[in-house]
N, CA, C and O atoms as CSV, one atom per row, in Angstrom:
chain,resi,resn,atom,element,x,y,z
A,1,UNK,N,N,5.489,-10.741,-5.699
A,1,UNK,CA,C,6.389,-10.298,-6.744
A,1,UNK,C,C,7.838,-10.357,-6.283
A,1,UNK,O,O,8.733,-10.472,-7.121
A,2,UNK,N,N,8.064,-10.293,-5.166
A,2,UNK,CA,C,9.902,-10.131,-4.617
A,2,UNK,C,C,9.748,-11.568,-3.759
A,2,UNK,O,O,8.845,-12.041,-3.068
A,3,UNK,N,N,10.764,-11.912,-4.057
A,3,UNK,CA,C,11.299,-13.223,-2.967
A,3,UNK,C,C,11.495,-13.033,-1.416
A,3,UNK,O,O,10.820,-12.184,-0.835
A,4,UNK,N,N,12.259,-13.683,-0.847
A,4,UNK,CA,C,12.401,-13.292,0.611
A,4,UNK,C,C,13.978,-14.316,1.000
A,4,UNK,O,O,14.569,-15.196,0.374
A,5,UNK,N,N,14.214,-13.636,2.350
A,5,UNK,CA,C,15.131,-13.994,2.517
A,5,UNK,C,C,14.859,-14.968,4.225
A,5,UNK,O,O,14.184,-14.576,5.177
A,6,UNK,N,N,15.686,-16.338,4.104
A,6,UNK,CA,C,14.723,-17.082,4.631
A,6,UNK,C,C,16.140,-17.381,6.287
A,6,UNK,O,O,17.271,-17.709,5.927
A,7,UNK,N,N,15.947,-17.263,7.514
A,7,UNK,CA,C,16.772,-17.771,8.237
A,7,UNK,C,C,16.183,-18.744,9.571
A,7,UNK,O,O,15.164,-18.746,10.262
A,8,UNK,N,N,17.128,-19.349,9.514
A,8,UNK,CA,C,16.748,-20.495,10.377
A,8,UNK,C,C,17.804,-20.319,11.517
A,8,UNK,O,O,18.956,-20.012,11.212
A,9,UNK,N,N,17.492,-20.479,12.640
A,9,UNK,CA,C,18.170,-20.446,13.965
A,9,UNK,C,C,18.567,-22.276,14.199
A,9,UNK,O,O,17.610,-22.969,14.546
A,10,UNK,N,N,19.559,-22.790,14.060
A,10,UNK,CA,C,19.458,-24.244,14.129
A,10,UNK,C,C,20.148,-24.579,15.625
A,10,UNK,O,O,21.025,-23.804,16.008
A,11,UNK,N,N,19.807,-25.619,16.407
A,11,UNK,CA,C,20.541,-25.930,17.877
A,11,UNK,C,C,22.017,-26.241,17.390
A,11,UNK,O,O,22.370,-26.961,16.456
A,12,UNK,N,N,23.040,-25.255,18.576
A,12,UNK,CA,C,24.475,-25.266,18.231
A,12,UNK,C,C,25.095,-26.828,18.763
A,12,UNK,O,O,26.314,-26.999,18.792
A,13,UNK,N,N,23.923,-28.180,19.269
A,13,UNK,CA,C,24.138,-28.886,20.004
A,13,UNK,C,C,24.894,-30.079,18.210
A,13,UNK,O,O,25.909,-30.749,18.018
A,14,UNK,N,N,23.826,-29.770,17.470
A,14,UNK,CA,C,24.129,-30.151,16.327
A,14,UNK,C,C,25.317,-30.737,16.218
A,14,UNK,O,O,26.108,-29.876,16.604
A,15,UNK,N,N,26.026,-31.870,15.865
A,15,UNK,CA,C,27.625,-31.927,15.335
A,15,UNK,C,C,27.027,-32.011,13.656
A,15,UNK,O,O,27.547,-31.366,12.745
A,16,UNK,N,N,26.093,-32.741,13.515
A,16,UNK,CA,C,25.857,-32.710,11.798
A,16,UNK,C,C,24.777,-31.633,11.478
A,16,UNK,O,O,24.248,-30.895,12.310
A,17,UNK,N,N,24.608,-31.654,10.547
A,17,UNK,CA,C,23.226,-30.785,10.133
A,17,UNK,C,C,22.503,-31.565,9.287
A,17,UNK,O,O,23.026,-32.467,8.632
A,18,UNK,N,N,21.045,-31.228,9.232
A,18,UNK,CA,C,20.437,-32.382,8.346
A,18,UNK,C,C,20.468,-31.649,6.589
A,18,UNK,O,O,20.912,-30.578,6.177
A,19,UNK,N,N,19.803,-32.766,5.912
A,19,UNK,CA,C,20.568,-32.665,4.244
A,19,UNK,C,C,20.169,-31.458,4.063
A,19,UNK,O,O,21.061,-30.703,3.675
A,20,UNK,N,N,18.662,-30.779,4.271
A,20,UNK,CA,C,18.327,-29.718,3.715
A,20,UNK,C,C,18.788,-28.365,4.035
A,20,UNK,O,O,18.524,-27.294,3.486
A,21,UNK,N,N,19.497,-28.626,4.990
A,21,UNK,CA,C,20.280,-27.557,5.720
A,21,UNK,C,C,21.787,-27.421,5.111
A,21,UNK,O,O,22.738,-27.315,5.885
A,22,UNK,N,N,21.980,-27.428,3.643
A,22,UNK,CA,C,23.255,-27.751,2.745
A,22,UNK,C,C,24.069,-26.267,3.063
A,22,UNK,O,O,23.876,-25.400,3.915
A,23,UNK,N,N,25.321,-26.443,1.679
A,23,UNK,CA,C,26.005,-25.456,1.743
A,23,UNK,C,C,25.601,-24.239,0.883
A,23,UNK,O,O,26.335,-23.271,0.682
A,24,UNK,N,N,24.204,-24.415,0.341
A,24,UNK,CA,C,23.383,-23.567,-0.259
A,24,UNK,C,C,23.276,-21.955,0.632
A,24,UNK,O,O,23.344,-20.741,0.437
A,25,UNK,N,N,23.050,-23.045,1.776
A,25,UNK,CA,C,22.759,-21.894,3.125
A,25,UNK,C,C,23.633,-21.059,3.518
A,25,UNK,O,O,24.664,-21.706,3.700
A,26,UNK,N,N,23.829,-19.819,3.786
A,26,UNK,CA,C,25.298,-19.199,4.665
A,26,UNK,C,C,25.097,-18.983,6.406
A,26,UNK,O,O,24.162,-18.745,7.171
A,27,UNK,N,N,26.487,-19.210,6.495
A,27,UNK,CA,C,26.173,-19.462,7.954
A,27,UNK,C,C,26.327,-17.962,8.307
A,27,UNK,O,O,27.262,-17.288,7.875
A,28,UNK,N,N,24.964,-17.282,9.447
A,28,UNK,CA,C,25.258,-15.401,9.456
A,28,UNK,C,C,26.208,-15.471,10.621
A,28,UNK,O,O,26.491,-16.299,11.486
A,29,UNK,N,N,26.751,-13.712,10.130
A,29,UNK,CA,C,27.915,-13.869,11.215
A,29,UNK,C,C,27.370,-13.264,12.609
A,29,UNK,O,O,28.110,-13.130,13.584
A,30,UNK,N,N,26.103,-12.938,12.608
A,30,UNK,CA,C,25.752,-12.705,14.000
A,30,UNK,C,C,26.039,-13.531,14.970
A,30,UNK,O,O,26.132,-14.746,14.800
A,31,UNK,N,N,26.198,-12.964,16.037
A,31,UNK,CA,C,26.135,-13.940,17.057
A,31,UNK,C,C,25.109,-15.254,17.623
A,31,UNK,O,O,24.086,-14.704,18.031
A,32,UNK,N,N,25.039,-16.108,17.725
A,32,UNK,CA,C,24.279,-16.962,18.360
A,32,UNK,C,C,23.693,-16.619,18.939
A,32,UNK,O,O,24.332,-15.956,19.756
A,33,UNK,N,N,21.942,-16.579,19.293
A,33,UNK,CA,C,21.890,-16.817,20.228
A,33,UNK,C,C,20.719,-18.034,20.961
A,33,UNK,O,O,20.602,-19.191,20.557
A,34,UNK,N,N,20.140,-17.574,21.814
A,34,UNK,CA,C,19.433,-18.750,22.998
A,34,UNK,C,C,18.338,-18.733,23.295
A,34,UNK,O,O,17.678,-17.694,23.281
A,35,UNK,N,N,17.832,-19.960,23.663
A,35,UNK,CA,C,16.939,-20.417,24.319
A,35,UNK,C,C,17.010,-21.045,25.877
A,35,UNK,O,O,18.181,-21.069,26.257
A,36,UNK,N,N,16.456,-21.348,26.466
A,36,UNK,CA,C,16.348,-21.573,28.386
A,36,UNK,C,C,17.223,-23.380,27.909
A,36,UNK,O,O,17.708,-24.135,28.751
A,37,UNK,N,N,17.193,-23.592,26.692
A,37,UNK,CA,C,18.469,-25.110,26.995
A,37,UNK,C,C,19.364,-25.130,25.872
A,37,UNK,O,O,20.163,-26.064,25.810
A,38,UNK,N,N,19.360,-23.839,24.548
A,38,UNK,CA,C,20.462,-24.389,23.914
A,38,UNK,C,C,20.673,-22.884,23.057
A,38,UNK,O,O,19.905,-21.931,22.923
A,39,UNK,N,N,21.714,-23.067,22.678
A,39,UNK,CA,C,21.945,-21.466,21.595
A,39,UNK,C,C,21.519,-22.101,20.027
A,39,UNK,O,O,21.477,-23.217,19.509
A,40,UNK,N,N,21.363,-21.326,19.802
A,40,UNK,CA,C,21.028,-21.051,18.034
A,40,UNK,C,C,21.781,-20.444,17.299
A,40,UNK,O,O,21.878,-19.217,17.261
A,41,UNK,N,N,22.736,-21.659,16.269
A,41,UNK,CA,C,23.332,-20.745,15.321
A,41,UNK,C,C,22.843,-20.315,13.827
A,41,UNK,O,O,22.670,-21.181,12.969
A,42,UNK,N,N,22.671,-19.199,13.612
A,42,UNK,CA,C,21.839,-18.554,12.164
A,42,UNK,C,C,22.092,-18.763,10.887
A,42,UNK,O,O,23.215,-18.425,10.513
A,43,UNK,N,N,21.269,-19.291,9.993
A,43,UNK,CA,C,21.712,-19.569,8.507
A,43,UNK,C,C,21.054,-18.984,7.924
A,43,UNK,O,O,19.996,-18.700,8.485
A,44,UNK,N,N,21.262,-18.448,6.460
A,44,UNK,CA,C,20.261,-17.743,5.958
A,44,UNK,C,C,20.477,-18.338,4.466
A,44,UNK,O,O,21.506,-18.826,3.997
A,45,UNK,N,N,19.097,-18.143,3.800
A,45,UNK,CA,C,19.066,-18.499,2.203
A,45,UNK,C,C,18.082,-17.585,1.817
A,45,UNK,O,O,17.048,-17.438,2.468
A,46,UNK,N,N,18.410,-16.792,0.521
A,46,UNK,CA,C,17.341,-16.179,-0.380
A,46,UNK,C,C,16.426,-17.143,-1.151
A,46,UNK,O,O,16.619,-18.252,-1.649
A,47,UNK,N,N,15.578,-16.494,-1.089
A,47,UNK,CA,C,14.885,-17.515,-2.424
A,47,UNK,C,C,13.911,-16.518,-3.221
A,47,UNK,O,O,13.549,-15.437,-2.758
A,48,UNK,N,N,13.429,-17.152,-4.818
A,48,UNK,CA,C,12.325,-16.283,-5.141
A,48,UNK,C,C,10.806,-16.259,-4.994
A,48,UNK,O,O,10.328,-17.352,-4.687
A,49,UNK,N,N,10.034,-15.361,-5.131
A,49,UNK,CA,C,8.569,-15.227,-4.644
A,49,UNK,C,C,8.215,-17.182,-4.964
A,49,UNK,O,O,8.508,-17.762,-6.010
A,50,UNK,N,N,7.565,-17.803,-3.785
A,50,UNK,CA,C,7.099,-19.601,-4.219
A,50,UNK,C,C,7.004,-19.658,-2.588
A,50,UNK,O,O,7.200,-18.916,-1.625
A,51,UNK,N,N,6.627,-20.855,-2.839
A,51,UNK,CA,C,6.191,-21.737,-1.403
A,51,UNK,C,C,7.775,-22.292,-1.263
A,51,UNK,O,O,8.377,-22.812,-2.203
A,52,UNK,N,N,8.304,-22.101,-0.009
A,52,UNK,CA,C,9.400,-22.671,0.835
A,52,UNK,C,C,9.181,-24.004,1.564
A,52,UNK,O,O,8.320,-23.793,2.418
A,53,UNK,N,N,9.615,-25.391,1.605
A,53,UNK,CA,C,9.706,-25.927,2.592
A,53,UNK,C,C,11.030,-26.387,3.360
A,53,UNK,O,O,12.179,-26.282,2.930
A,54,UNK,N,N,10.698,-26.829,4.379
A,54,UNK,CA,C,12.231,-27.289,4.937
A,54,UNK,C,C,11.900,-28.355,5.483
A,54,UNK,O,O,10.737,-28.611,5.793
A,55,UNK,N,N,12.905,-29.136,5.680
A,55,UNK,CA,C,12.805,-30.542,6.401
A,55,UNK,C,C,12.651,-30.234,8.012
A,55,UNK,O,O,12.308,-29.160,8.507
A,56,UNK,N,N,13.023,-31.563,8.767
A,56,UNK,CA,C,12.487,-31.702,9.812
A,56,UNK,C,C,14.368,-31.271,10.833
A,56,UNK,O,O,15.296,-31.663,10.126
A,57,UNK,N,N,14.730,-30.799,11.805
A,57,UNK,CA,C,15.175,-30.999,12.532
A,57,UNK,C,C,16.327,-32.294,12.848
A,57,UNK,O,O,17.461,-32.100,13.286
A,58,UNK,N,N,15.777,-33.547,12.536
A,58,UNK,CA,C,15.966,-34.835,12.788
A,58,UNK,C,C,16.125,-35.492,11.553
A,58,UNK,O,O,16.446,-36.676,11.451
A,59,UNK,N,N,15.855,-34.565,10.414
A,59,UNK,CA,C,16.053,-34.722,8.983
A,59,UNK,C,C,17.655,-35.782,9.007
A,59,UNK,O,O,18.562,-35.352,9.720
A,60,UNK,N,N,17.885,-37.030,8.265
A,60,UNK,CA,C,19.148,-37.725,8.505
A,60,UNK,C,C,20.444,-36.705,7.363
A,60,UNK,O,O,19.833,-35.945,6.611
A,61,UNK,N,N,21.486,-36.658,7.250
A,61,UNK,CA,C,22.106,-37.190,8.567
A,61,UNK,C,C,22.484,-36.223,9.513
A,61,UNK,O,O,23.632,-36.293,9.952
A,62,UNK,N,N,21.578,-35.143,9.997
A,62,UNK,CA,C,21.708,-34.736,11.365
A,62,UNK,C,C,21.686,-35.524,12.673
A,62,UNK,O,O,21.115,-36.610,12.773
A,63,UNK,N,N,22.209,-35.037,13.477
A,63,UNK,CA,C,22.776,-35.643,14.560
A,63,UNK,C,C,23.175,-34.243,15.861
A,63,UNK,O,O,23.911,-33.257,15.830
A,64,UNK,N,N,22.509,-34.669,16.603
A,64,UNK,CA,C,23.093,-33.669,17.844
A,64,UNK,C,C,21.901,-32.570,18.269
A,64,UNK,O,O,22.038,-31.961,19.330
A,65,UNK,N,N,21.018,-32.387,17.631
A,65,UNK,CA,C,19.790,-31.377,17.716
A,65,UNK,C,C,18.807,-32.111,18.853
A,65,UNK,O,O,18.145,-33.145,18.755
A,66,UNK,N,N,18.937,-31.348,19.771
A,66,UNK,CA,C,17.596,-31.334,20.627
A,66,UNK,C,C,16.415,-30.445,20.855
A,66,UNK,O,O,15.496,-30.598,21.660
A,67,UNK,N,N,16.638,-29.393,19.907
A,67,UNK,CA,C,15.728,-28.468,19.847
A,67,UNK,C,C,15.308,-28.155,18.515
A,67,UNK,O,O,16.179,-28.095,17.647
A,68,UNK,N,N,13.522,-27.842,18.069
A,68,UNK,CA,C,13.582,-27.709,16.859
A,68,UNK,C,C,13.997,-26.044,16.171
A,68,UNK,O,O,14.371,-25.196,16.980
A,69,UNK,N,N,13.927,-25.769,15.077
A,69,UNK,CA,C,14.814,-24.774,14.837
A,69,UNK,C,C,13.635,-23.930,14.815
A,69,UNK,O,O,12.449,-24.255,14.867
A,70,UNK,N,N,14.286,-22.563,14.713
A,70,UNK,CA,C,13.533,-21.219,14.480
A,70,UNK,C,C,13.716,-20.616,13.653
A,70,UNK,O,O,14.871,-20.337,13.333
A,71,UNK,N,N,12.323,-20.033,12.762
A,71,UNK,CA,C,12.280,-19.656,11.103
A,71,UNK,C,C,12.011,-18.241,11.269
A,71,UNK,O,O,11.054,-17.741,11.862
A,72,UNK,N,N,12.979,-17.644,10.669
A,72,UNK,CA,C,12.157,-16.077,10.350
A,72,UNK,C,C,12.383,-15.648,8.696
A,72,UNK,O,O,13.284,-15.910,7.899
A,73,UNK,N,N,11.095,-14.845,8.585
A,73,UNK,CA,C,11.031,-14.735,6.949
A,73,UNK,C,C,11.647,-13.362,6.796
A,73,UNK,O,O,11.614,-12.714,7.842
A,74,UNK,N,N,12.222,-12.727,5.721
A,74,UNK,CA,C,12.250,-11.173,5.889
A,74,UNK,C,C,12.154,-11.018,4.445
A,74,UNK,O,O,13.146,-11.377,3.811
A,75,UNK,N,N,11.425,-10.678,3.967
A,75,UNK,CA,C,10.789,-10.098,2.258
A,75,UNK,C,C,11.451,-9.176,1.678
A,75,UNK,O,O,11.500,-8.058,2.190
A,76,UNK,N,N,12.079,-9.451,0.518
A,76,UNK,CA,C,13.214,-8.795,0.029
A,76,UNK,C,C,12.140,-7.520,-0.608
A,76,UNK,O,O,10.997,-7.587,-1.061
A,77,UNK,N,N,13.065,-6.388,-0.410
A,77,UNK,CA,C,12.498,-5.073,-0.859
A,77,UNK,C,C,12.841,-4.240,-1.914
A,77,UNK,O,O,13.642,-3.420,-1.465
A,78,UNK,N,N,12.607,-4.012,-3.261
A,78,UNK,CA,C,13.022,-3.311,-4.613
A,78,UNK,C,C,14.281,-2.578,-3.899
A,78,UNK,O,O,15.488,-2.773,-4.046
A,79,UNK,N,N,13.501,-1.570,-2.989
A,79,UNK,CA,C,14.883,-0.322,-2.837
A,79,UNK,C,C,14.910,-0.374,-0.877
A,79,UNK,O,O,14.115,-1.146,-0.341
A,80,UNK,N,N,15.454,0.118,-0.363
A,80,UNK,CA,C,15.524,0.943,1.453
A,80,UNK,C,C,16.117,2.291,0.909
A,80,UNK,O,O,16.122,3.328,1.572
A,81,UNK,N,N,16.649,2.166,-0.447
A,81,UNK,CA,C,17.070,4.242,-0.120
A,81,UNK,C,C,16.211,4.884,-1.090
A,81,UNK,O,O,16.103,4.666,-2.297
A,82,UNK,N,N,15.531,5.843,-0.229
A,82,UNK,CA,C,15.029,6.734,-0.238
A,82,UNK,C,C,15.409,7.785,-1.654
A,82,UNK,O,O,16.421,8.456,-1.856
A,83,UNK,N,N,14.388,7.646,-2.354
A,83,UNK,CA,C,14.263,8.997,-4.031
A,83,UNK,C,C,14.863,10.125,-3.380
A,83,UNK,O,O,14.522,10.454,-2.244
A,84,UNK,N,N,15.563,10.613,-3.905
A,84,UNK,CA,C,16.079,12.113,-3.352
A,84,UNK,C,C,15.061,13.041,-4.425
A,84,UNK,O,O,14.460,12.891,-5.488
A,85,UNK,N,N,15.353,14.287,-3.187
A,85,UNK,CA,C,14.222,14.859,-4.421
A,85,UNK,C,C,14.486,15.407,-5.841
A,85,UNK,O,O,13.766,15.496,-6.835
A,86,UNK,N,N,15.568,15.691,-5.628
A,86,UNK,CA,C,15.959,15.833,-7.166
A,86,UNK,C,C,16.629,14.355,-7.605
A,86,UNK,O,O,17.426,13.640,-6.997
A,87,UNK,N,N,16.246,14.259,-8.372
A,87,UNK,CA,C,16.923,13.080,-9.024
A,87,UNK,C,C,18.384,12.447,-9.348
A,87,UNK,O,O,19.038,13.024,-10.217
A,88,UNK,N,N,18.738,11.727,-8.950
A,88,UNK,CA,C,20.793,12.198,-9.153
A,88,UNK,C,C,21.401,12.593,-7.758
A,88,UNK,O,O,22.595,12.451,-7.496
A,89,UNK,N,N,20.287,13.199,-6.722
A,89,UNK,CA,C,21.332,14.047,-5.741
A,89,UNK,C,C,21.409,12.622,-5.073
A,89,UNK,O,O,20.355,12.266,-4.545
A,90,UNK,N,N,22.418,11.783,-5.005
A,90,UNK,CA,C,22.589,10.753,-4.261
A,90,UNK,C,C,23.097,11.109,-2.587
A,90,UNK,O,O,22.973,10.292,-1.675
A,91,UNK,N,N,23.677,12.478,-2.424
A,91,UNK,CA,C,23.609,12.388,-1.032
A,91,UNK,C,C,23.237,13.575,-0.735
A,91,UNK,O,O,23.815,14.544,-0.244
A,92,UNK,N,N,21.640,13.268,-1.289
A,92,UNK,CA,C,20.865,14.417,-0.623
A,92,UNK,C,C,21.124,16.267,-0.004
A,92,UNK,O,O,20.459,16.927,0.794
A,93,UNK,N,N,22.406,16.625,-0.825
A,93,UNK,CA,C,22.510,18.088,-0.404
A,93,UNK,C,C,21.840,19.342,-1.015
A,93,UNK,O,O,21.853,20.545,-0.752
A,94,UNK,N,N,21.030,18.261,-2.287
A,94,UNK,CA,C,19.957,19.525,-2.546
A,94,UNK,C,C,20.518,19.809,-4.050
A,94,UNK,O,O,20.096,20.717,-4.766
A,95,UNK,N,N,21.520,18.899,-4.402
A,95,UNK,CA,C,21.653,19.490,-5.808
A,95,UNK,C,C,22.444,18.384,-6.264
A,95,UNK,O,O,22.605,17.446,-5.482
A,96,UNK,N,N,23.124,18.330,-7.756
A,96,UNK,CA,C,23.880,17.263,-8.477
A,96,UNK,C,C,24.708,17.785,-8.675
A,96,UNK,O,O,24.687,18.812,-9.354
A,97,UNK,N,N,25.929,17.205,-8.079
A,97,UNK,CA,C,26.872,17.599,-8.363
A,97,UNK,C,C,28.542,16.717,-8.737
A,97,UNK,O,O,28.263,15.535,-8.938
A,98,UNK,N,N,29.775,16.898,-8.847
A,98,UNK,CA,C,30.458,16.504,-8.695
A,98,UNK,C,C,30.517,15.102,-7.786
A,98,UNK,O,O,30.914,13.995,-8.150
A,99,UNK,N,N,30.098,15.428,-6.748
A,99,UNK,CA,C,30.281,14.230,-5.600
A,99,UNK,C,C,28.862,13.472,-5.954
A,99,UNK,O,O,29.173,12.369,-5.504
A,100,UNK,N,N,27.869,13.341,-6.320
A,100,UNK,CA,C,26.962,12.877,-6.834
A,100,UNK,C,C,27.540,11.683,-7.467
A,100,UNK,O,O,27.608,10.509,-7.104
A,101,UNK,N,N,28.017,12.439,-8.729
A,101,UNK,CA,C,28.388,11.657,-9.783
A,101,UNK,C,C,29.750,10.100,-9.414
A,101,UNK,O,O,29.895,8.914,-9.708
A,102,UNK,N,N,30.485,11.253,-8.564
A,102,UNK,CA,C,31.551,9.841,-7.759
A,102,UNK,C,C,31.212,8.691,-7.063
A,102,UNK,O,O,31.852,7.650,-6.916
A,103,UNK,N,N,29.529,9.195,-6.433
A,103,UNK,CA,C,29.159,8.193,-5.540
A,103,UNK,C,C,28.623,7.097,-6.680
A,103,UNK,O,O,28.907,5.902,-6.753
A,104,UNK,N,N,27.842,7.811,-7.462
A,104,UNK,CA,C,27.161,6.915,-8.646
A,104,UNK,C,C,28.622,5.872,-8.958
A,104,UNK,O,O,28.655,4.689,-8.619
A,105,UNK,N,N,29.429,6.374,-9.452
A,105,UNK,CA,C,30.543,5.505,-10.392
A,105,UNK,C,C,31.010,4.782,-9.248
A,105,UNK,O,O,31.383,3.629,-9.469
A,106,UNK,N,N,31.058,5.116,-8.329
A,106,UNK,CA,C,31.670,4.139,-7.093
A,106,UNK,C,C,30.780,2.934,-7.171
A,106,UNK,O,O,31.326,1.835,-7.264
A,107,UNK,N,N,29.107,3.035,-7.137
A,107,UNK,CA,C,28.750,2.019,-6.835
A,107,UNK,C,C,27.904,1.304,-8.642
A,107,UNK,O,O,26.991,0.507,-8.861
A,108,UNK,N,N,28.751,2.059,-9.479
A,108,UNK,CA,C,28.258,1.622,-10.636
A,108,UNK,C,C,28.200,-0.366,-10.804
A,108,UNK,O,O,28.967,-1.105,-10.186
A,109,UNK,N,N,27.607,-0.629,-11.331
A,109,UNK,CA,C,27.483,-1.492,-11.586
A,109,UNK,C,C,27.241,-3.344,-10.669
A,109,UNK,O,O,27.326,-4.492,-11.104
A,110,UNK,N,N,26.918,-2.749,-9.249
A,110,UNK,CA,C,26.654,-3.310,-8.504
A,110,UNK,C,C,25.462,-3.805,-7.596
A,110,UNK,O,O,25.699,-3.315,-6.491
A,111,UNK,N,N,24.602,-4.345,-7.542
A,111,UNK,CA,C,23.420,-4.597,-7.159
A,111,UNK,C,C,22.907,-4.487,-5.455
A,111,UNK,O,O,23.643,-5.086,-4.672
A,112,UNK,N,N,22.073,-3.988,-5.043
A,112,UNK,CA,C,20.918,-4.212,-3.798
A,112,UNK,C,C,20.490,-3.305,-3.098
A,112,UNK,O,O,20.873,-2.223,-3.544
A,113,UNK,N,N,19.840,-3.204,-2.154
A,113,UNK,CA,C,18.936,-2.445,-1.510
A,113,UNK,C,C,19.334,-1.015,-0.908
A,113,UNK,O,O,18.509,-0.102,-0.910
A,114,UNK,N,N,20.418,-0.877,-0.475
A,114,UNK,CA,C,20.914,0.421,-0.044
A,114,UNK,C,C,22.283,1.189,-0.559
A,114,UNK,O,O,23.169,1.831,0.005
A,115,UNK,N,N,21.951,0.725,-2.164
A,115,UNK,CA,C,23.040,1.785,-2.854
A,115,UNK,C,C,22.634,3.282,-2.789
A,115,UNK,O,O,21.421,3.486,-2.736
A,116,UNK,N,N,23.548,4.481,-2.786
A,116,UNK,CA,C,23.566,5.685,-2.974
A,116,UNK,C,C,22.908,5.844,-4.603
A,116,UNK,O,O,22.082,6.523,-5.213
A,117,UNK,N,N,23.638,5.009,-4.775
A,117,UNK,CA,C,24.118,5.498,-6.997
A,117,UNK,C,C,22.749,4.899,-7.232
A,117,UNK,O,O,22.874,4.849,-8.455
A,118,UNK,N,N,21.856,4.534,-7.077
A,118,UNK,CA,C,21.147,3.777,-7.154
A,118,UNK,C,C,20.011,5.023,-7.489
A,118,UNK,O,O,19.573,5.340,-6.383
A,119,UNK,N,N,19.403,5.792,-8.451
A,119,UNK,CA,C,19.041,6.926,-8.273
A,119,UNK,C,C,17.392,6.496,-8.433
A,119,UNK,O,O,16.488,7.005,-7.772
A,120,UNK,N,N,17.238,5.536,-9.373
A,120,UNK,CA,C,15.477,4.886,-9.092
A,120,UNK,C,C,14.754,4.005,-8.623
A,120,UNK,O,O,13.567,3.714,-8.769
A,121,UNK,N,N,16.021,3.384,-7.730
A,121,UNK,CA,C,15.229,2.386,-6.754
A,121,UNK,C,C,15.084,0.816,-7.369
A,121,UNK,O,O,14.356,-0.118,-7.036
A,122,UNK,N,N,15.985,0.942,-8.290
A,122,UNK,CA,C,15.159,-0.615,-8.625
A,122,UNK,C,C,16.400,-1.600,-8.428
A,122,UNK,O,O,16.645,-2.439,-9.295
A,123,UNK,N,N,17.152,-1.491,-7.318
A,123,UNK,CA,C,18.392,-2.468,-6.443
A,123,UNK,C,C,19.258,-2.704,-7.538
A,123,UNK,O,O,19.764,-3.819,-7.662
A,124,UNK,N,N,19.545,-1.601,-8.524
A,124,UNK,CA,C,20.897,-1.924,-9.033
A,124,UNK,C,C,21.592,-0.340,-9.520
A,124,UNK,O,O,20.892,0.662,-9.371
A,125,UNK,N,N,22.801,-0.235,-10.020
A,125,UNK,CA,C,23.593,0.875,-10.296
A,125,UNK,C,C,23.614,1.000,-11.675
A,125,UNK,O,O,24.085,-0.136,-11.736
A,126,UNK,N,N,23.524,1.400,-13.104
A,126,UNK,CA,C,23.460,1.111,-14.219
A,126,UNK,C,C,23.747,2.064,-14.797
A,126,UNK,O,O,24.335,2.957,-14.186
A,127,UNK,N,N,23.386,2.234,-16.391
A,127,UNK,CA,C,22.898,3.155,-17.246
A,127,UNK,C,C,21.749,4.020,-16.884
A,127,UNK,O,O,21.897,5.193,-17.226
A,128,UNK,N,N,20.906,3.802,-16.422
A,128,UNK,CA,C,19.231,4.451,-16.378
A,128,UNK,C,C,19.474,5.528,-15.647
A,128,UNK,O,O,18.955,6.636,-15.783
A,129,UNK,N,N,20.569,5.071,-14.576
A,129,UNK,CA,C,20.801,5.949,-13.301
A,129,UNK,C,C,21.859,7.023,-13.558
A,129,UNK,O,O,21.809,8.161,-13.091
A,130,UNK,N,N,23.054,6.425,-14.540
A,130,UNK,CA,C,23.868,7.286,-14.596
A,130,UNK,C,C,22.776,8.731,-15.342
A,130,UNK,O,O,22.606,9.851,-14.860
A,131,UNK,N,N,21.980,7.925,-17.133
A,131,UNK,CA,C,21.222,8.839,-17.496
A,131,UNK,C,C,20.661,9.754,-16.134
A,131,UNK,O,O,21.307,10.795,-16.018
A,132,UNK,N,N,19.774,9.605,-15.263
A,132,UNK,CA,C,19.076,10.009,-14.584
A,132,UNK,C,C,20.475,11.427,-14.013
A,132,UNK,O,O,20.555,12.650,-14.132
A,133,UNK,N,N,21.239,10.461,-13.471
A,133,UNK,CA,C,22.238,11.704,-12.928
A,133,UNK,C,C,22.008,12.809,-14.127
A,133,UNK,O,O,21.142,13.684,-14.139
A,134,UNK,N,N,22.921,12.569,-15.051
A,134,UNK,CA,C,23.290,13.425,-15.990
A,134,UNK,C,C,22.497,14.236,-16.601
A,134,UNK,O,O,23.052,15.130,-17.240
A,135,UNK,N,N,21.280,14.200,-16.605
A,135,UNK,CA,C,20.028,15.304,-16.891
A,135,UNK,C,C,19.651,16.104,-16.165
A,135,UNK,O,O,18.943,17.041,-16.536
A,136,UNK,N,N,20.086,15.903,-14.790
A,136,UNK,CA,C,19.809,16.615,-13.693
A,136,UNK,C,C,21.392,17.461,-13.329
A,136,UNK,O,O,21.493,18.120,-12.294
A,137,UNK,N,N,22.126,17.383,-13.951
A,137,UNK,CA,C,23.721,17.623,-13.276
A,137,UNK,C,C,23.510,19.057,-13.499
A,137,UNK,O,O,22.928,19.529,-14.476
A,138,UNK,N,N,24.162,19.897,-12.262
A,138,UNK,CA,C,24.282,20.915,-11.989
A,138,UNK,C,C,23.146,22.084,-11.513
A,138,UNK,O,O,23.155,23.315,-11.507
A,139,UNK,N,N,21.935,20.804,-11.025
A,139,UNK,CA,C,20.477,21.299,-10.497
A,139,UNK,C,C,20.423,21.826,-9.576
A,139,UNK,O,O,19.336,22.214,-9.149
């Protein structure tokens, strides 16, 4: 049901990259790193729930790769923050309040996994949530 988020470690020996390795991809800003003959620099692409493939390494017109690359998957997740127990208390002090409501409008209308305002988990800031605050305000 959720997509995943897909990164490839590619050899920094590279001067080209091959086609499938486009500007689709972002290059992460982590650091590089290594293997016992070459560093790895990190790209990452989302995609939705389907079968992924990728080309080869040597894919044309790459040029410069002597090592093949390294894939890691990481499965995108509805929510990472945690239901408060009352509903609305976005930073968890046990009640709805004023600062509740600021955090909500701060992150109104903005999407993903570890919003505050985010009061039901489903990776975005909205209406549902503001409702949700506001029934609970002053709990």
């Amino acid at each position: 049901r959720n997509g995943a988020t897909v990164y490839v470690g590619f050899d920094t020996r590279a001067t080209i990259l091959p086609a499938w390795l486009d500007t689709s991809w972002q290059q992460d800003t982590r650091e590089p790193f290594a293997s016992a003959d070459t560093g790895f620099t990190l790209y990452k692409k989302s995609y939705p729930q389907g079968e992924v493939v990728l080309g080869g390494n040597k894919t044309p017109p790459s040029q410069g790769a002597g090592s093949m690359y390294t894939v890691v998957v990481v499965p995108q997740q509805t929510s990472l923050t945690p239901t408060p127990a009352t509903p609305g208390d976005t930073d968890s002090d046990g009640d709805v309040d004023l600062s509740d409501l600021t955090t909500l409008l701060t992150d109104f209308g903005k999407s993903g996994t570890t919003l505050p305002g985010d009061t039901d988990g489903d990776g975005d800031v909205d209406l549902a949530d503001l409702t949700t605050l506001l029934s609970n305000f002053g709990r």
